[in-house]
N, C-alpha and C positions, 0 to 999 in steps of 0.2 A: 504494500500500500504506500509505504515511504516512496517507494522506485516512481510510482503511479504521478505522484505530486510533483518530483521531481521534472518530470518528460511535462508535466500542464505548463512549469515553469518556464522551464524552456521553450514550446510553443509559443506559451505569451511573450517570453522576451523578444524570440524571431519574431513573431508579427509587430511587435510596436518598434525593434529595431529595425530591420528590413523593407518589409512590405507598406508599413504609414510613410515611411523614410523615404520609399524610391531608390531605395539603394539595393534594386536586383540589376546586375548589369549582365548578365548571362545570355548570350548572342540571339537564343531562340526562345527566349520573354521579349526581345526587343523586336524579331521579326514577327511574331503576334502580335506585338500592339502595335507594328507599321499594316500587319493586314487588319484589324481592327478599326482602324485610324480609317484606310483606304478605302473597307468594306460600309463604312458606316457613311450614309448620305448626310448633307445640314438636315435637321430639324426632326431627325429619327429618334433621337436622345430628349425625353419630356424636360428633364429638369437642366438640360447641358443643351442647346439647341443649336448654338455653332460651332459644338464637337463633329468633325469628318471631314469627308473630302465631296468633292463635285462628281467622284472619276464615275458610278454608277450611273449619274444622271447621263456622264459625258459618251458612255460606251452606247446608249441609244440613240445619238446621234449622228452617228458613223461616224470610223477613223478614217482618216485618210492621211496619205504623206503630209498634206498641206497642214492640219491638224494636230499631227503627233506630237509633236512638241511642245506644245504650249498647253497638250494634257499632261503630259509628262513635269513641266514646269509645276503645274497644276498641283499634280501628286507632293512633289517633291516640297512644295510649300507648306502641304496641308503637314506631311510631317515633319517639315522643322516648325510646326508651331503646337504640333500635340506631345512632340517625341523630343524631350531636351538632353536627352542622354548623351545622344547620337552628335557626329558632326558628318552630315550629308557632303561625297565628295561627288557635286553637282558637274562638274567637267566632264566627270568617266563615267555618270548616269547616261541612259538610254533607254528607247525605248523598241522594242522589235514588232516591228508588221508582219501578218501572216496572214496575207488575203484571203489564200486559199483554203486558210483553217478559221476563217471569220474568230482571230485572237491577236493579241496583242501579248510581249512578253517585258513587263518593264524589270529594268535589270537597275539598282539603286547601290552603290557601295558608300560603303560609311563606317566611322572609328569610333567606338565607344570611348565617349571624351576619359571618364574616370579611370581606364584599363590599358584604349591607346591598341589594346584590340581591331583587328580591321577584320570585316565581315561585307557581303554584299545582300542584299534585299532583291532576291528573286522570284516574280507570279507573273505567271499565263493566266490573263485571263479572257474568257470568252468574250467578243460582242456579238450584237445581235444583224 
């Protein structure tokens, strides 16, 4: 029972150190909440309503060469302003057409500031 109390302590300390803190820097918590971030439209969040990105609205629009970019920019803003962990290395972002799979492949590298870690943020995703 001693052991029992022990491990609750512990929990509570991880969670009010860690997780309240924002101090997860672990490469694939950070590419889930850039696809969260991505995934999540303005105004889907009741209490948060310019938590997200454009990019769902944008994919019914249709991509096109002319276009790709300034969704891409698009993305890339939404998460430098949900995701401050990250330093987005914006030059060697891209993003990839694939007409013939009606998808798009955006491809995002970026350094976990507090680690210095470098990782890249990569999703297919379909448009219509």
């Amino acid at each position: 029972m001693n052991n029992k109390v022990s491990i609750d302590k512990w929990a509570s300390d991880l969670d009010i150190d860690i997780i309240k803190n924002g101090e997860i820097f672990d490469v694939n918590v950070i590419n889930r909440s850039i696809e969260l971030i991505l995934g999540t439209t303005y105004g889907e969040r009741l209490f948060n309503p310019s938590f997200g990105s454009g990019l769902q609205l944008r994919l019914f629009e249709g991509i096109t060469t002319t276009n790709a970019e300034s969704i891409l920019d698009e993305a890339i803003e939404a998460i430098k302003r949900w995701e401050d962990r990250i330093l987005i290395l914006q030059s060697s972002s891209k993003i990839i057409l694939d007409m013939s799979n009606n998808s798009i492949t955006l491809v995002i590298p970026y350094i976990i500031k507090k680690t210095g870690i470098s990782s890249t943020f990569k999703k297919k995703v379909y448009t219509t």
